[in-house]
N, C-alpha and C positions, 0 to 999 in steps of 0.2 A: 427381441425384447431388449430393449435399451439396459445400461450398465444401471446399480445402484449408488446413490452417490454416498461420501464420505462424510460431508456436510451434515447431509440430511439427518441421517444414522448417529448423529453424534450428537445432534441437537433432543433430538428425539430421548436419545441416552442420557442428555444430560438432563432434560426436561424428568426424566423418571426417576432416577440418582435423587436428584431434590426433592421428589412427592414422596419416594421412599424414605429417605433419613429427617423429613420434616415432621413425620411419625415415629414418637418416643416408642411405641412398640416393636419396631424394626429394630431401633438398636438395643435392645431388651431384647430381642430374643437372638439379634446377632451377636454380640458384642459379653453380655450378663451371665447370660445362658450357658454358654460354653468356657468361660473364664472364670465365672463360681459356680455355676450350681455343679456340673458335671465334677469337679475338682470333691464337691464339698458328697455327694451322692459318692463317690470313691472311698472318700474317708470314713464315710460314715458306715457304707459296708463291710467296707474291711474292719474296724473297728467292733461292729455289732460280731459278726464271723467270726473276729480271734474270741469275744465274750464268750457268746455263745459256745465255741469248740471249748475254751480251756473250762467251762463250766458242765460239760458233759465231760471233761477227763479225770475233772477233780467232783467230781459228787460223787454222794451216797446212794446205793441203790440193794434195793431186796430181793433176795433171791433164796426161794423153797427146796427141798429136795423130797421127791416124793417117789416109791418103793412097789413094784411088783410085789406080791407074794411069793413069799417060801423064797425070796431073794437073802442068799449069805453073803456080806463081804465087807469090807472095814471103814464104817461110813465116818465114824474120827477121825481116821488118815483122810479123807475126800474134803472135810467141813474144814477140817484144819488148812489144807489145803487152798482151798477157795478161799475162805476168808485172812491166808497170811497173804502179808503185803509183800512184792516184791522190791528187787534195786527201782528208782526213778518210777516208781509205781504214786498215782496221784488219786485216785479213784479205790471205794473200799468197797467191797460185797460183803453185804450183811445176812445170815443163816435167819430165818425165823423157822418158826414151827406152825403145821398151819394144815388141818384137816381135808380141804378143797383147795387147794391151788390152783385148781381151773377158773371155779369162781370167782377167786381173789385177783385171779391175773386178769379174767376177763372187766370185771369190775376198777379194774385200775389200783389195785391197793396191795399188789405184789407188782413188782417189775422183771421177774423172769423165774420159770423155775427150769428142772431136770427132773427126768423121771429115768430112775436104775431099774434097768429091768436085764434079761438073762436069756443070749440069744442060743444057739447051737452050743458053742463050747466056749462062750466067754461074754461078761458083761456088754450091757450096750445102754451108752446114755443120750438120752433124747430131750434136746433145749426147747422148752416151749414159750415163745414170745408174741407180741401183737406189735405186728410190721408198721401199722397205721401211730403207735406210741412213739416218739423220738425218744425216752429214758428207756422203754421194754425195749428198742430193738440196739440201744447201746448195753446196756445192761448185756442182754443175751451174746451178744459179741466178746464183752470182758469174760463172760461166765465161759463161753466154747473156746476162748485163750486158754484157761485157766486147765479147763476140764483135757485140752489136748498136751499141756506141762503135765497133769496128773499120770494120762496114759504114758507120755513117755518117760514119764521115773518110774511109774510099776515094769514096765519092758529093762530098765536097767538094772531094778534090785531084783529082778527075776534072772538075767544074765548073771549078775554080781554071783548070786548062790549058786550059778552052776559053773565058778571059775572062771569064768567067760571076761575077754575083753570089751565090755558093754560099749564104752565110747568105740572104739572100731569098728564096731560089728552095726550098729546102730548109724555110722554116718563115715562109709566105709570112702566117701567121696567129698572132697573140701570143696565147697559151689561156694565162689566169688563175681560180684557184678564188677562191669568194666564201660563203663558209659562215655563210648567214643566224640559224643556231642559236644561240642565247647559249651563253657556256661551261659554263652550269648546264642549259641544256636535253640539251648534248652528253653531260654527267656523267649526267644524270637518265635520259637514252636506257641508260647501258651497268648502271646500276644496275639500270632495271628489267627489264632480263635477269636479275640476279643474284640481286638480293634478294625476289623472290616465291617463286622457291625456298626456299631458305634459311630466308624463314621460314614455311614451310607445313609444311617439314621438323622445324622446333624447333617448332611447333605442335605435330605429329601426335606426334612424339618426349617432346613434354611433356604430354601427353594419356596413352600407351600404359600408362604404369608405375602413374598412379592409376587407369586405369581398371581394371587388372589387379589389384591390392590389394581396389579396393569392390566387385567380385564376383567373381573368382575367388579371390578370397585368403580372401574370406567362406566360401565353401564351404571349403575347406583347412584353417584354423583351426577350421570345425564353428562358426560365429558366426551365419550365416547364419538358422539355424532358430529361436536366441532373435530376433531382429532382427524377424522375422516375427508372434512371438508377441507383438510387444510391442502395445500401444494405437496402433498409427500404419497408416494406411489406406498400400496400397502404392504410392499416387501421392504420397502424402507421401512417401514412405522414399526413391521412385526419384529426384524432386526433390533431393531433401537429396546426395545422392552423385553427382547429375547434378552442381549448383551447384559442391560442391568438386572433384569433375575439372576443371570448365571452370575454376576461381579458379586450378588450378593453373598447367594448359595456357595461358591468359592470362598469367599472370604471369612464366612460362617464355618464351614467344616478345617479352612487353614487356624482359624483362632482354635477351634476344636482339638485339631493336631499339637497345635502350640501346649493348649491347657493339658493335655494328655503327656505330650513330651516332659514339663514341667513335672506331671506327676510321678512319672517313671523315673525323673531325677530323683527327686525326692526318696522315694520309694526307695530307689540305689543306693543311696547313701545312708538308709537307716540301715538297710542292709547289711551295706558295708562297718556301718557304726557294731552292728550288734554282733557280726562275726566276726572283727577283727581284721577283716578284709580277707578271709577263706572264701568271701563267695564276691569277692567282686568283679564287676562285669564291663567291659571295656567300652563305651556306649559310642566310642567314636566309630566303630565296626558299621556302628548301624546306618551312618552317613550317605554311603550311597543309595541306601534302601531307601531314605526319608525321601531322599531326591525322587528317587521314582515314582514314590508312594503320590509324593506332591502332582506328579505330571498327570497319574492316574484318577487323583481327584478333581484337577481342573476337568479331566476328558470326561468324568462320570459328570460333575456338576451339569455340564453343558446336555448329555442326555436330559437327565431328572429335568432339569430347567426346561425345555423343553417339553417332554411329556406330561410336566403338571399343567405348564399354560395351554395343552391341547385340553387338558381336562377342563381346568376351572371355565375355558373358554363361552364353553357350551351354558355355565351356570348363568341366572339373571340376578342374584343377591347372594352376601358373604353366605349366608348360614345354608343355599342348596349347593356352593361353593366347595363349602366343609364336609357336606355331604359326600360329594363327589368324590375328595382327594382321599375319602376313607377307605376303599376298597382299595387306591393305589400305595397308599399305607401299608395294608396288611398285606398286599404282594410283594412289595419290595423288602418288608423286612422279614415276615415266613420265607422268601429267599436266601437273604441275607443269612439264618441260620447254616446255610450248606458248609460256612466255616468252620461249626461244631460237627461236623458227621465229618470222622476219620476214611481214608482212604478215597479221597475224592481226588482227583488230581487233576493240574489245571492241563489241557489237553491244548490242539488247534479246535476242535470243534466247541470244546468249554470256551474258551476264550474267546471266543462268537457269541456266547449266549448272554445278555445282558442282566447286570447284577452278580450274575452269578462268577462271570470274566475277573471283575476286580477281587470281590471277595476272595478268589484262589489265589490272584496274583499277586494280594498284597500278604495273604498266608507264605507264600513262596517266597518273597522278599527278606520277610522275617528273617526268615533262615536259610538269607544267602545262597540262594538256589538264583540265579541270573538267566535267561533265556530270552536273547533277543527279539530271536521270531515271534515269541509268544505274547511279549512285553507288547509288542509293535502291533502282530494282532489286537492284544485287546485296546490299544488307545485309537488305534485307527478304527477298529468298529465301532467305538462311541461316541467318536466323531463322526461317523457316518450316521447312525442311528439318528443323534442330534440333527443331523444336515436334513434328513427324512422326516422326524418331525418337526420343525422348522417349517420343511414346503408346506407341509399338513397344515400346520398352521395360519401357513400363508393360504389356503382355498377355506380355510374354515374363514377367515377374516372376509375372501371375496364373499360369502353367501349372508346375505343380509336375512335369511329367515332362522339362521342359527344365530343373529349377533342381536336382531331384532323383533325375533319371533314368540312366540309362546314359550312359555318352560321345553328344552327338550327331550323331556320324558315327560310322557303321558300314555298310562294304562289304564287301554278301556276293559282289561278283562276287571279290572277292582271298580270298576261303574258298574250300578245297579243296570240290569238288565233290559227295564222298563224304559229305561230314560236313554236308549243307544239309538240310534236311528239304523234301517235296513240300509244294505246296498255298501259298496264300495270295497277298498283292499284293505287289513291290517295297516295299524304305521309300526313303527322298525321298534320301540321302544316295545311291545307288545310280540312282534318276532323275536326278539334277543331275548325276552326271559320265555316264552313257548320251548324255544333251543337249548335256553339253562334248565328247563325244567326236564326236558327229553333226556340229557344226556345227565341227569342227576340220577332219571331213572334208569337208562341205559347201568351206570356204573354200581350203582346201587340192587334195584329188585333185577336187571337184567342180569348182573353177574351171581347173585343168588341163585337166579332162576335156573341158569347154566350148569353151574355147579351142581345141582340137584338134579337137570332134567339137559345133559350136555347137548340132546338133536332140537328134543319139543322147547325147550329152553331160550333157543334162537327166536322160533315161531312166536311164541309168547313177547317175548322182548319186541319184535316187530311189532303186533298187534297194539303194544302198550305207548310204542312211538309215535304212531299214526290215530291212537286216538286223541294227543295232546292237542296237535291243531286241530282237528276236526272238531273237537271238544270247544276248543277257543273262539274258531271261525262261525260254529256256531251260536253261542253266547253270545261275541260282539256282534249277530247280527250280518255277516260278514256274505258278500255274494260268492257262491261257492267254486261258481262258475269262473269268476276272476281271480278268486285268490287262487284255486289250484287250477288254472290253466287247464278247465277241462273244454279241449277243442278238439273236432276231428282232423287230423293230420291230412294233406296232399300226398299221392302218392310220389311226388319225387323227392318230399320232406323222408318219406320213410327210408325210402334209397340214399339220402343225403344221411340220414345216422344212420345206417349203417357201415357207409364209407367212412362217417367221421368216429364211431366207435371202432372200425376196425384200425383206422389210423392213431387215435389214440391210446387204442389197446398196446400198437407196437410200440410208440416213442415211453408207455408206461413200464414197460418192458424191459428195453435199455437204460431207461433208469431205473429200475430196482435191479437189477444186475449190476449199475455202476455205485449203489449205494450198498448193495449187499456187501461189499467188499469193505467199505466204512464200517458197516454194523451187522455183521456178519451174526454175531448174537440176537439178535433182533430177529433179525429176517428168520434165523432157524426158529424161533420160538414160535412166530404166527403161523411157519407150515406144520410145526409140530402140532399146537393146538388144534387147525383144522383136519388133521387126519386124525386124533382124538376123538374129534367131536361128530366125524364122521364113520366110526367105526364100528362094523357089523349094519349100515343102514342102505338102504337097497338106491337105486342110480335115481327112480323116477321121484321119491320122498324127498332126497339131498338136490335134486333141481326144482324142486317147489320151493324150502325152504331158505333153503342157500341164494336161489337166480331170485327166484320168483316174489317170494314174500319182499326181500329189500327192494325190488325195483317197482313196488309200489309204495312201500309205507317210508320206508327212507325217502322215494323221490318226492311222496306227498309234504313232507318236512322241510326238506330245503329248496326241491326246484318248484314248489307250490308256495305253501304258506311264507317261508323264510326270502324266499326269491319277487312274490309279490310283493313284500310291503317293502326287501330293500331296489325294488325299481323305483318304487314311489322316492324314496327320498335322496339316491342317488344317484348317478352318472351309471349309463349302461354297462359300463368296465368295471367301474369300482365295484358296484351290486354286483355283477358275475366274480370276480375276486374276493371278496367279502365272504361268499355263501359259499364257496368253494373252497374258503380255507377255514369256516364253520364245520364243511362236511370230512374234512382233513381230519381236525383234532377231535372231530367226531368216533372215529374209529381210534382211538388212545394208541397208539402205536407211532414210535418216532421215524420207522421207515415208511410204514402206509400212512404218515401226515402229506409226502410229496409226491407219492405213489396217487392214493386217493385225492387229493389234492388236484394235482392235474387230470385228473380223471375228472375230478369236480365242473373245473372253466368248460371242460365237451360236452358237460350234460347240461351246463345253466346257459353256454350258448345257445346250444340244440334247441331249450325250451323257449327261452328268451327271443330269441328269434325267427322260431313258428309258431310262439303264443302257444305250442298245445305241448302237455307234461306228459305225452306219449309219448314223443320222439326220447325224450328221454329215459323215462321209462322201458324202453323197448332197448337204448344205448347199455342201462344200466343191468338189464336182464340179459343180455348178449355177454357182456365184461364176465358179469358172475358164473354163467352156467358154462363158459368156456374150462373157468379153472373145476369145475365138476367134472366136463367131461375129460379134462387130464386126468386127477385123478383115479377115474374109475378108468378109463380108456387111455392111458398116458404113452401105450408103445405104438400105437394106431396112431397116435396126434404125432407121435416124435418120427415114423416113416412118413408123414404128412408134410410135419414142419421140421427138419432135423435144426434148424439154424435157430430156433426158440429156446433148442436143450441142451445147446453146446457150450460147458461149464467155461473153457475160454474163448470169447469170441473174436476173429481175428478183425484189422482195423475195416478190410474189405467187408465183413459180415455186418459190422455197425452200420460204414453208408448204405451199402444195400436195404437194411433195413431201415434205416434214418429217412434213405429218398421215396421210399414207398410209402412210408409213413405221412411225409409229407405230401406227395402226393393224394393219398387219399384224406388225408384232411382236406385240402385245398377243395375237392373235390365234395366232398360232403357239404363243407361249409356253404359254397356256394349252391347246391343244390336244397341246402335248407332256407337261407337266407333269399333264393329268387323266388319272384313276383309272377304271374302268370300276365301273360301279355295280355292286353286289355282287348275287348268286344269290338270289331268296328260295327259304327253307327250306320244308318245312311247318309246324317249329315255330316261322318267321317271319309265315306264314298263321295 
């Protein structure tokens, strides 16, 4: 493939540069956006926040006191109590008198009471408030302050009369705090909650609106099809509109950075103004951090930039455009939350996961936490990720029925039924939500179902899989025959998966023993669950439901219904890739996503390429019923196989089994995939 030129890509660039900044909205939401409003949304929270707080410190608030029977004890000393003010006290508790205090509080017209009542051998008081009320559940807070000072002076002047040294005896240990943290570590910790958000948000937000102008705006305008005819190969053209979304999306989240830095100046120096400079924070510290932070936003821009123009790609007008970038919206930034959940740490494996990568790393900056390796992982995976969609980009742009086709979504399950015509496969748009909707009920009534019924539980859950297509294929009308690849197999198809299941059983093997070691929590959990779920149930029940039931209603789902409609609109590879890392995340578990996973590509080849959902079927019921008969038969299997149970495998054990593995793949494959040598004629003789 010839080189791309420099030229080209620049022209292209600069040709988008000008469409984009000749639109007063670009720089409105580049430039306006992030220099005041986010500035002026700062101040104006914090501002409402301090009202707010110091108006719940300093009000008035009512509070009851209400009496067991046959209760003695000195409620003058309590009222006086509660309601004297103390030092720097701002906030007053008002005593009323009042028959029902349940009613009053329920009612809103009390804000908190206590009720004195008389447990074994000494008073007990109980604060009753309504958590849903912002004054009852402050209230109730000032009143359980008040009410734990009260107990502790009766505990002193009870001491005091028996001679006693009450202060000693009451707090016979001086506890002092000692917060090792600088004050820029302190600042740096609460920022990098804040600011990974924020700017992941003005990233994707400063990404959205150019990537919607360079293709979908293309199609709309009718621009698109000169664009195409011109002298420019389309890895040039995708380049050139790649380059200007990201200079945008960059340049958007660095003015972001900018307006945010400005604030935290600010902010520092009221700071400093109002404490006399006891709390002031060195902000040059934070300098190399900025620098990083900076490297890490160019490297995320270029992802996001990227994966929105995979998106909006496929849209034919702004508004199914806006549509689209909604759901990448709410993923990217329900991610971005991982800032605020403590104890998250950026890892080598975190720092692979995208969104999630920067978010820790710019937490860990914050607070001067430095780590090469991890910095480098995560900027070099974003660049790769970008490099990946990019290509994607680039085969989206080759296919003129995604650039010039019909909307691409269309669900015929929301077409009236009358109006479907018979015959033919699912299209993909129709498999992707059957998928979304199986695994909603998988997670949902299937894990109910477990919980309640942990053997029959499974069975249920299969049955309610398998009836989502079937459910579908019948409604659109759908021929049954094609969609679920109901064929009778050859017999050298049937000997071919078994070679290739038995082949891939062992390379699945070697890798959950090489990932057990990663995620060694993981892996314990799913054999825990399964010998749970299998306990006290007899060998021939647990190989029906366990082998048997998934290697139909599972295979009818992805190597049937999910598997035909993505041949239809994809490349044989891709469709085999696609449904195989559907039936990954299918199983919710982060070591059976690579485990099943590759399990997946053996049974969608198998099917794929003998047309009949037996072969795999039969792969898929072979994989399952094996870990059955370990279990119930597991020292019979290990005099069998000892090199399957040998907790460290030495390097000779891995080829040994690597090469056999490969071998019988090889071997299957080709015995599913041959052709039967054709008839001869007479006019062949």
């Amino acid at each position: 493939m010839p080189a791309m030129k420099t030229s080209k890509i620049k022209s292209i660039y600069k040709k988008e540069m000008l469409d984009l900044f000749r639109d007063k909205k670009t720089l409105i939401m580049m430039v306006l956006v992030p220099l005041l409003l986010y500035p002026l949304i700062m101040v104006v929270a914090l501002l409402v926040s301090t009202a707010v707080t110091e108006t719940i410190q300093s009000g008035s608030y009512t509070v009851a006191i209400a009496e067991e029977e046959g209760i003695t004890y000195d409620k003058d000393t309590l009222v006086s109590f509660i309601e004297e003010s103390e030092e720097n006290q701002s906030y007053t508790l008002e005593i009323i008198e009042c028959d029902d205090p349940a009613t009053m509080l329920q009612e809103e017209e009390l804000d908190t009471y206590v009720t004195v009542g008389m447990g074994e051998e000494k008073l007990t008081f109980q604060v009753h408030y309504l958590s849903s009320v912002t004054n009852s559940t402050a209230a109730s807070d000032m009143l359980m302050d008040k009410l734990k000072l009260y107990r502790e002076q009766m505990s002193k002047n009870q001491l005091t009369e028996l001679g006693l040294d009450a202060e000693y005896l009451m707090k016979p240990v001086e506890l002092t705090w000692d917060d090792r943290s600088s004050k820029e570590e302190s600042v740096g910790s609460i920022l990098g909650q804040i600011l990974p958000f924020l700017l992941i948000t003005s990233i994707l937000m400063g990404a959205l609106y150019p990537s919607i102008d360079t293709t979908t705006g293309e199609k709309e305008r009718g621009t698109l099809e000169t664009l195409l005819t011109l002298p420019v190969r389309n890895e040039e053209l995708i380049m050139g509109k790649f380059l200007a979304v990201a200079t945008v999306s960059v340049v958007s989240a660095l003015l972001n950075l900018v307006s945010m830095a400005f604030m935290g100046i600010f902010l520092s120096e009221m700071i400093n103004a109002s404490t006399e400079g006891s709390m002031s924070i060195d902000l040059a510290g934070f300098i190399p951090a900025i620098i990083i932070v900076i490297l890490c936003v160019i490297a995320f821009a270029l992802f996001i930039s990227a994966i929105t123009m995979c998106v909006t790609t496929f849209a034919k007008s702004f508004k199914e455009a806006n549509n689209y970038t909604t759901p990448l919206l709410l993923v990217v930034m329900l991610t971005g939350y991982i800032g605020f959940i403590p104890n998250i740490e950026l890892t080598p494996l975190m720092a692979a996961i995208p969104v999630v990568n920067i978010c820790l790393l710019i937490g860990n900056l914050l607070v001067f936490k430095y780590n090469l390796s991890l910095i480098l992982i995560v900027l070099v995976s974003n660049v790769a990720y970008a490099a990946l969609a990019v290509m994607a980009l680039s085969k989206i742009y080759n296919s003129e029925d995604v650039l010039f086709g019909e909307s691409g979504i269309s669900l015929q399950i929301f077409t009236s039924r009358k109006d479907l015509k018979k015959g033919g496969v699912p299209n993909f748009s129709d498999a992707a939500l059957v998928a979304a909707v199986s695994m909603l009920l998988l997670l949902y009534a299937g894990t109910l179902l477990q919980l309640k019924f942990p053997f029959l539980g499974v069975l249920w859950t299969q049955l309610l899989i398998i009836a989502v297509p079937v459910f579908a294929a019948w409604y659109t009308k759908k021929d049954f025959k094609q969609t679920f690849s109901l064929k009778v197999p050859k017999p050298t198809g049937i000997l071919g998966a078994v070679l290739l299941e038995v082949g891939t059983f062992l390379s699945v093997t070697m890798l959950s023993a090489a990932l057990t070691y990663i995620w060694p929590q993981d892996a314990a959990s799913v054999n825990e669950n399964f010998m749970l779920m299998l306990d006290g149930v007899g060998f021939v029940p647990a190989l029906l439901v366990i082998a048997l039931a998934p290697a139909i209603c599972e295979e009818a789902l992805f190597r049937g219904y999910f598997l035909a409609a993505a041949k239809k609109k994809f490349k044989p590879w891709t469709a085999i890739l696609i449904v195989a890392a559907m039936f990954g995340i299918y199983h919710m578990s982060l070591i059976k996503f690579f485990t099943t996973g590759l399990l997946g590509i053996a049974l969608c080849y198998a099917a794929y390429k003998s047309g009949s959902i037996a072969l795999s079927c039969l792969m898929h019921f072979i994989n399952n019923a094996f870990s059955v008969v370990v279990l119930y038969y597991g020292e019979d299997v290990e005099q069998l196989l000892p090199i399957l149970f040998k907790e460290d495998l030495l390097v000779s054990d891995v080829l040994i089994v690597l090469a056999i593995s490969i071998v019988c793949i090889s071997a299957g494959a080709f015995l599913i995939r041959r052709k039967p040598a054709p008839k001869k004629t007479a006019q062949n003789k």
